[in-house]
C-alpha positions as CSV (number, residue, x, y, z in Angstrom):
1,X,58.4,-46.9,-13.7
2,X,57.5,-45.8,-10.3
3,X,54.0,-47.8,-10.4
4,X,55.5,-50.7,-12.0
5,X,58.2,-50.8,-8.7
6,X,55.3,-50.9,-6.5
7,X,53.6,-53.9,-8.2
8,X,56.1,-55.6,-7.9
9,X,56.8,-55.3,-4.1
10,X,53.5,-55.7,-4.0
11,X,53.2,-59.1,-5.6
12,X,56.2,-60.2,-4.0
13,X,54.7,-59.7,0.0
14,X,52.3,-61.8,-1.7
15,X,49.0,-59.9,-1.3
16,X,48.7,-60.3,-5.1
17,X,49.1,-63.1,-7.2
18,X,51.2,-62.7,-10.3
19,X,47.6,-62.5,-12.7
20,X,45.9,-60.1,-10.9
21,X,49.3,-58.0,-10.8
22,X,50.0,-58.3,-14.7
23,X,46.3,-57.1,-15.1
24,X,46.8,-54.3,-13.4
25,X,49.8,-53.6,-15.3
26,X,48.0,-54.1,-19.1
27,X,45.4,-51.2,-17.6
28,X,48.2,-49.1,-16.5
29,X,49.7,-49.3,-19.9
30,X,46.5,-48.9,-21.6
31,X,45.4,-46.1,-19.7
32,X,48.8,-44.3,-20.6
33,X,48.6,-45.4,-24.3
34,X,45.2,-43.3,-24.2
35,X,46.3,-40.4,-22.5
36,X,49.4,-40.6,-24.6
37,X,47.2,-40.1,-28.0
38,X,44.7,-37.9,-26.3
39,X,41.9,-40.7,-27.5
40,X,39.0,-39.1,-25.3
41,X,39.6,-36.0,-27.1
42,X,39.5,-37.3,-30.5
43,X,36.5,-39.3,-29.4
44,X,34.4,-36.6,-28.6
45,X,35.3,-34.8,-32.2
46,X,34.5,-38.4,-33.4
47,X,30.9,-38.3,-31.9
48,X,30.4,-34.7,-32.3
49,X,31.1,-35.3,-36.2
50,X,29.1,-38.4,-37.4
51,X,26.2,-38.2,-34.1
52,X,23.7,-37.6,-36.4
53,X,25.4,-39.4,-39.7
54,X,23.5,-42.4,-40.3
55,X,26.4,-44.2,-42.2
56,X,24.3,-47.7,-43.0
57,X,20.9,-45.7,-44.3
58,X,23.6,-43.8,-47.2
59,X,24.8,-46.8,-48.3
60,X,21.6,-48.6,-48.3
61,X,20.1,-46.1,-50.3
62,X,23.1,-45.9,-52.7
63,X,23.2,-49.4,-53.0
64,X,19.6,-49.6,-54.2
65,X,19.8,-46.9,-57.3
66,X,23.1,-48.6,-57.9
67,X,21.9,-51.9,-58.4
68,X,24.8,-53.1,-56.3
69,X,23.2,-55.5,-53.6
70,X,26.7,-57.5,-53.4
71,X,28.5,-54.4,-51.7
72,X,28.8,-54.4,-48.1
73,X,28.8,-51.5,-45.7
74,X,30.2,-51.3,-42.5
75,X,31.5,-48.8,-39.7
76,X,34.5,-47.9,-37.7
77,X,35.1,-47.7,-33.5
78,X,37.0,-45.5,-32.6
79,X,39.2,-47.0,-29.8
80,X,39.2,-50.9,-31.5
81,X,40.2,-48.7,-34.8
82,X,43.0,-46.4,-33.5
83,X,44.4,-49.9,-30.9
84,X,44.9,-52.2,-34.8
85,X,46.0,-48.8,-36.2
86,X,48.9,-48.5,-33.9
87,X,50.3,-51.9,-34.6
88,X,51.8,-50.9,-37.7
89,X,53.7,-47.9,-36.2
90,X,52.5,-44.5,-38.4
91,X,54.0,-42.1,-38.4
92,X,55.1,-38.6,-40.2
93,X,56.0,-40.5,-43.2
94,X,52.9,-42.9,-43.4
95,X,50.3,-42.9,-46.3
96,X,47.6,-45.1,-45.5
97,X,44.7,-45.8,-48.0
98,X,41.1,-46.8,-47.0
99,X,39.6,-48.1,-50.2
100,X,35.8,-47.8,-49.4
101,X,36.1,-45.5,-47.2
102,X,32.4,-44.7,-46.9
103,X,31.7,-41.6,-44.4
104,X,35.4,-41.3,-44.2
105,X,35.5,-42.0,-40.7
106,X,38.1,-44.5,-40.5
107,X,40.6,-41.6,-42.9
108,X,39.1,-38.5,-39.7
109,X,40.2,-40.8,-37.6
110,X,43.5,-42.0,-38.5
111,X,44.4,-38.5,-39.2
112,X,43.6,-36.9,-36.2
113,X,45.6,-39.0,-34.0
114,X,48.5,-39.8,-35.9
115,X,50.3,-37.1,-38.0
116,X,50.5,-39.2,-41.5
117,X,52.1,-37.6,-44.8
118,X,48.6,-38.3,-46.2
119,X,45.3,-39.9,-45.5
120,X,43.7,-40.9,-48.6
121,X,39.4,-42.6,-48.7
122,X,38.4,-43.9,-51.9
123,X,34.4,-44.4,-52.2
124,X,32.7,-45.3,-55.1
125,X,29.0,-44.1,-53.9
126,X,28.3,-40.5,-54.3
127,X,26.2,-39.8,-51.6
128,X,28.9,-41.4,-48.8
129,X,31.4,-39.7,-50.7
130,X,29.8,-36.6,-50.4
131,X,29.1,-37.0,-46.7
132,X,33.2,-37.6,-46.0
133,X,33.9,-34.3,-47.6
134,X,30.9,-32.7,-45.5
135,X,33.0,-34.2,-42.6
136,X,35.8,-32.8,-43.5
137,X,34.9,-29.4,-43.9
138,X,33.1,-29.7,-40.0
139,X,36.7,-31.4,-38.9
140,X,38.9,-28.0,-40.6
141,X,36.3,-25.8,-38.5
142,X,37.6,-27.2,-35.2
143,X,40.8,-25.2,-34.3
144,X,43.1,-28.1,-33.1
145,X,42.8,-30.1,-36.1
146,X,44.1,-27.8,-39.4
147,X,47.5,-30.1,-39.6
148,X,45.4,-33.1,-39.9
149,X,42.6,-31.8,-42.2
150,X,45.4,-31.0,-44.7
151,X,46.7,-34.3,-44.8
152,X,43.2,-36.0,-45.5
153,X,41.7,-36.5,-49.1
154,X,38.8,-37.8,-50.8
């Protein structure tokens, strides 16, 4: 509240105008939103778990024996992910579905920032399937993460 005090007096001596003042303000949140939900944290289990996952080549190749050309394979950001994510609010009580879930990336995610009643990927394609319970297992070897691996299926 402190910061936001500050701005103000700020903009009103008039060294700021009022844009450059509620941009400020937007990072300030932003920045606190992040460090709130421990993002760069989470991030850096993100990377560390699908660095070397190649998401698109799975799907391509899954596609092919398949025969199913018409499916359509895409991947998660973290940050852009968890920012829509937090519109709707989760919270201990939340079940959220990802149907297609693919590497499950989008269900580590979810689960490892918010504490949901249960995180559910449905994948059609054995091989991406496969790799999200791989995932999984790397995600319940990480000691800060056991109350979220237990609320994420496949």
């Amino acid at each position: 509240m402190n910061i936001v005090l500050a701005w103000i007096a700020i903009f009103a001596s008039g060294v700021m105008t009022y844009k450059l003042a509620r941009q400020l303000y937007l990072k300030y949140q932003i920045r606190r939103w992040k460090i709130h939900h421990q993002l760069q944290k989470h991030n850096n289990v993100i990377q560390h778990l699908y660095g070397n996952v190649d998401g698109f080549a799975i799907s391509k190749s899954a596609r092919n024996e398949n025969d199913a050309f018409e499916y359509v394979y895409g991947e998660i950001e973290f940050i852009p992910f968890i920012a829509l994510l937090s519109l709707v609010n989760p919270n201990k009580n939340t079940v959220f579905y990802d149907l297609g879930s693919g590497t499950g990336k989008a269900i580590l995610s979810a689960a490892m920032v918010y504490q949901m009643k249960k995180c559910c990927g449905i994948e059609i394609f054995k091989p991406l399937h496969e790799t999200a319970l791989k995932q999984l297992d790397k995600l319940k070897a990480i000691k800060d993460y056991p109350s979220a691996s237990s609320s994420i299926f496949f």
